[in-house]
N, C-alpha and C positions, 0 to 999 in steps of 0.2 A: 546565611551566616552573617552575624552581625560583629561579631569580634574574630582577632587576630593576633593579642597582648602583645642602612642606617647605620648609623656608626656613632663610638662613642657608648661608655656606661658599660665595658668590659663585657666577655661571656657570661649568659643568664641562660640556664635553665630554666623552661617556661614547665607548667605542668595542668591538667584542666581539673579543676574543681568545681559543684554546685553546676548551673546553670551553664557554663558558656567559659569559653577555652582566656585564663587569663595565664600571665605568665610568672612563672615561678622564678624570683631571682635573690640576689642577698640583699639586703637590709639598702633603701637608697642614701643615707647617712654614712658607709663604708663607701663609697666608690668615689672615685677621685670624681669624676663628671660632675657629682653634685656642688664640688667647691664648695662644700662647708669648713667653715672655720671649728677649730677646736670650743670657744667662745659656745657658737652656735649648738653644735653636740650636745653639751652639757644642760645647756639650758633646754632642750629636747627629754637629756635625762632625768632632768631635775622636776620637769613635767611631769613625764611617767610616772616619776618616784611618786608625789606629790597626788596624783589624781588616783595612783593605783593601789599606795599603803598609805595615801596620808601621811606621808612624813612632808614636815618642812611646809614652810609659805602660807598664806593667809587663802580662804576657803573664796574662788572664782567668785564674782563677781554672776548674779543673774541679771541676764538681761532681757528673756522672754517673759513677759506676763502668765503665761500658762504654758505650758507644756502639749499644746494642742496645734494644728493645723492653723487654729482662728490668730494665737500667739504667735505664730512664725508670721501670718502675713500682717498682722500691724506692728511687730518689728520691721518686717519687708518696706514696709510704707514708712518709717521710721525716719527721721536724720541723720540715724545712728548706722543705719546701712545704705553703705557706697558700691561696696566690691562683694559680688556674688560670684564663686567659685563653683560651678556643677561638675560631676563626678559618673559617670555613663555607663553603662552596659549592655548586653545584648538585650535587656527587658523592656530597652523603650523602643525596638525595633519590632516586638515581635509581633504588631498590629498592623503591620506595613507587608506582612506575611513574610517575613524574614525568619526563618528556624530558628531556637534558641541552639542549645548544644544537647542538653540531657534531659531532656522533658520526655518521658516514657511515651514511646509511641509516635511522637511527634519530631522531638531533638533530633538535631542531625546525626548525633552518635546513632541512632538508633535505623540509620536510614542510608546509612554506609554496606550496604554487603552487596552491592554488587562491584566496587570497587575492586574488589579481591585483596584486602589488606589484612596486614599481618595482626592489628589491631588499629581500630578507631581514629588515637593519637598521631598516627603514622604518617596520615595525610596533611597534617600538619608541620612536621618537623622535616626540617633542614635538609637531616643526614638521608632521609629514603627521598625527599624531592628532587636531590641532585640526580638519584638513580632512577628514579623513576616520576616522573612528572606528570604524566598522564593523567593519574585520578585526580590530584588538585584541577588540573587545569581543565576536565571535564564537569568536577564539580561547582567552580568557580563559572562555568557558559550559565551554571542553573541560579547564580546570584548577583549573576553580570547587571551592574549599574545601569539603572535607566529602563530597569522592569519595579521597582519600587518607588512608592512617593514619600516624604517625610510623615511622620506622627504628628500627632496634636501635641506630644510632650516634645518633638525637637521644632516647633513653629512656639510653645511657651518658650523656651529657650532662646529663642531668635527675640519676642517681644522682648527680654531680658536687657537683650543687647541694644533694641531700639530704644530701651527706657534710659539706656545708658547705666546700667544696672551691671552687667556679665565682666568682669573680670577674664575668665576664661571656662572654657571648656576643655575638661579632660574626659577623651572618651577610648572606651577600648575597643568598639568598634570598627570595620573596617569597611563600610559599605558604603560611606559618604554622603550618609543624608545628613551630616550637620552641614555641610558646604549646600547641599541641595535648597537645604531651609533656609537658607542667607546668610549661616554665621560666617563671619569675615575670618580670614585665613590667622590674621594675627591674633584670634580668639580662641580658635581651637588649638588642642595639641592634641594629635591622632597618636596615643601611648603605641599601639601595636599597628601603626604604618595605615595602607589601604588602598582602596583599589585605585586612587586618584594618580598616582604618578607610576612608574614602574626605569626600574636600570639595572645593567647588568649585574650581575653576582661577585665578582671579583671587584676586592675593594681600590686596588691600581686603575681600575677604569673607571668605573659608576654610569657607564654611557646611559643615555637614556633610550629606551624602548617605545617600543607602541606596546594600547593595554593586553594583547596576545601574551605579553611576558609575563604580566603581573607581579612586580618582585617589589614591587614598594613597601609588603605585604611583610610583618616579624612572624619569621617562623620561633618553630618551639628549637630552640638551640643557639639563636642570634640576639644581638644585643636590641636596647631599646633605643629611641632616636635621642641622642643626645641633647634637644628640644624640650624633652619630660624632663630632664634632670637638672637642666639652665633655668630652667621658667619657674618650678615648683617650687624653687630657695626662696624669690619674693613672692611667688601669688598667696602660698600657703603664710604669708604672713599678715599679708595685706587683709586677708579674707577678713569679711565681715558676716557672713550667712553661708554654708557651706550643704550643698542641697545635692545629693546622691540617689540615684533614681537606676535601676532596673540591672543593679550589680549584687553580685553574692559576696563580696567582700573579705574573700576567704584566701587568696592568694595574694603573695606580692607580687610587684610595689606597691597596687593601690590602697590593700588595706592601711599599712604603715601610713599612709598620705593623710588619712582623716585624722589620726593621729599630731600633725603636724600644725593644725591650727591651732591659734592660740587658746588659752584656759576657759576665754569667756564667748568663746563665737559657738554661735547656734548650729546645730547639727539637724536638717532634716534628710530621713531615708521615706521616699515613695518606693517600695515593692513588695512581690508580692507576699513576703515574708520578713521577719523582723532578722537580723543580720550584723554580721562585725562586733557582736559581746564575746570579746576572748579574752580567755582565763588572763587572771593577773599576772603570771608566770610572763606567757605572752606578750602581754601589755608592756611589761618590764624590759623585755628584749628588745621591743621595737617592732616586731610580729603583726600587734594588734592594733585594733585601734578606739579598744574598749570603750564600747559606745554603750550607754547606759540608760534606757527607757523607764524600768520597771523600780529601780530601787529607791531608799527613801534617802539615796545621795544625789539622785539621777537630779539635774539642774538646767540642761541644756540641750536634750538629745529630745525631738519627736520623730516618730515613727507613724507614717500613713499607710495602713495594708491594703493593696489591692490595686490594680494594671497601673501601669502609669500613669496613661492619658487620662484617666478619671481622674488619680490623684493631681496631677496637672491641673486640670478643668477645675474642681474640684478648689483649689489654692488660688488659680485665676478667678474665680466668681468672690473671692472672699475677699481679692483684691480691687476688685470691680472694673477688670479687663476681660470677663468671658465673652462678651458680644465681640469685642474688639478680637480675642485669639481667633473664635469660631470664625470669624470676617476674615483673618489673615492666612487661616486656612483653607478657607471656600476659593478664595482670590488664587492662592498659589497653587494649588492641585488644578483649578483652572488654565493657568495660565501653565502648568506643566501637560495636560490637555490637549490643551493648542500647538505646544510645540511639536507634540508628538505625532499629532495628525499632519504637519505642515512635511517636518523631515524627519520620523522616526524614532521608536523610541531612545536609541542609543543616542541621541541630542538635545532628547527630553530633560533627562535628568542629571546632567554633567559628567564631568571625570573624561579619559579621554576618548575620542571619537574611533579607533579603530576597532571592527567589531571582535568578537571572541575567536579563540582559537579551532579551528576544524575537529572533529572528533575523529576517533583514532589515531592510528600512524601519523597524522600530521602534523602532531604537536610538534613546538619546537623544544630543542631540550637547553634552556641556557648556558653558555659558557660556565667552568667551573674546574 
């Protein structure tokens, strides 16, 4: 399981759509957490208006040479971009053999029935984990941290950061290979929690746990970490290249998010399908985040179809750091290698050191 979509940013209904469980909530421009100014709002709507009916304002500024893979990386190489924003989902984990959610055959929905659930959804939310914790916490011994290594597309991610490049990382995964791959903790924001920290359920305590609890984890009924919604007011402004990789785009808050940058910043989507063109209705509301590839208005949007790591690899070679990624990932799977033969896997790959919970009757059931 690579995604999870705390306190803070009010009750959110989470819901799974596409590929991999994101969460369903209201618009992030209503909630108090986001501390937007009215000011701000506006000029959000006056966006939308503007990109989705043409009404008002003078026609974005291009700034990509082409509309291609080769365009986004010599802007990449550019002056003109400082601050890279990446965008995550279960698709850049699925090569580290992490289940996506809904992949016929494969997905974890599809790989739930011995669980004995009432549906699919179930083991994710809130309200049945209180009563019943067991299958989570049996299925979570099968994605327990430190049986996977990072992707070639979260070690491109980390070069980002070495480049001095990565503004941040928003991921919705919960498996913790961006901390694995070196991103620094003040680079990422983990939107749906993860297996890295864990505290009691009850918001009077917050005590912290060993990882047997797992609760650091946003179920589908809990709010988002008030972290997504402090950081995203300046990152989404600052952004200069806003690069989305292995998410379906179809749920909030993320969708809304791409939305958020400004008129003229470049939009790449690496997956494996093209993603996030919602009707203008949508666009209007705030919903969307009407990303436009195909049309003879489209200005700023490319789209690379096909796994991550290639598209990754693939942007590295045009930027003429492939020998250099392929080097930082022979090095770190090595050096995760090592660890693992010295003291085990569960120290191989971080998060924290207590092992998973016993099967059966022995789980523990969190306070609540």
């Amino acid at each position: 399981m690579a995604e999870a979509d705390g306190t803070g940013g009010g009750q959110r209904q989470r819901r799974v759509l596409g590929d991999e469980a994101e969460r369903d909530a209201e618009s992030p421009g209503s909630d108090p957490e986001l501390g937007a100014s009215g000011d701000s709002d506006m000029e959000l709507l006056r966006s939308l208006l503007s990109r989705t009916l043409g009404l008002g304002g003078e026609k974005p500024e291009k700034v990509l040479e082409e509309l291609t893979l080769e365009g986004v990386s010599r802007f990449l190489q550019s002056e003109r971009c400082k601050n890279v924003v990446c965008m995550v989902g279960a698709g850049i984990s699925t090569s580290a053999g992490i289940p996506d959610f809904r992949s016929p055959g494969t997905g974890l929905y599809s790989n739930l029935q011995s669980y004995d659930l009432p549906y699919p959804e179930a083991i994710f939310e809130i309200s049945f984990f209180k009563e019943h914790p067991e299958p989570f916490f049996a299925l979570a011994r099968e994605l327990y941290p430190g049986q996977f290594k990072p992707t070639l597309c979260h070690y491109f991610m980390r070069l980002l950061q070495d480049k001095g490049l990565l503004l941040r990382c928003y991921t919705q995964n919960i498996d913790t290979l961006e901390r694995v791959a070196g991103l620094e903790p003040e680079r990422l924001v983990e939107a749906h929690g993860s297996f890295f920290t864990s505290h009691c359920l009850r918001p009077g305590c917050r005590r912290q746990y060993g990882l047997p609890w797992m609760r650091d984890i946003v179920f589908f009924g809990e709010s988002l970490p008030s972290r997504f919604f402090t950081l995203l007011q300046s990152d989404f402004q600052q952004v200069d290249l806003l690069i989305i990789m292995g998410t379906s785009l179809q749920v909030q808050p993320f969708a809304s998010l791409v939305s958020r940058v400004p008129t003229n910043t470049p939009r790449l989507l690496i997956n494996k399908e093209k993603t996030g063109q919602s009707d203008p209705l949508m666009s209007l509301m705030g919903f969307g985040c009407g990303m436009d590839f195909d049309s003879d208005k489209a200005y700023r949007d490319v789209a690379w179809l096909g796994e991550c790591d290639k598209g990754c690899l693939e942007l590295a070679e045009l930027l003429g750091w492939k020998k250099e990624l392929e080097e930082l990932v022979r090095k770190e799977h090595a050096a995760i290698d090592a660890k693992a033969i010295q003291g085990g896997k569960g120290k191989a790959v971080g998060g924290s050191q207590d092992p998973p919970p016993p099967s059966g009757g022995g789980t523990e059931t969190p306070p609540h």
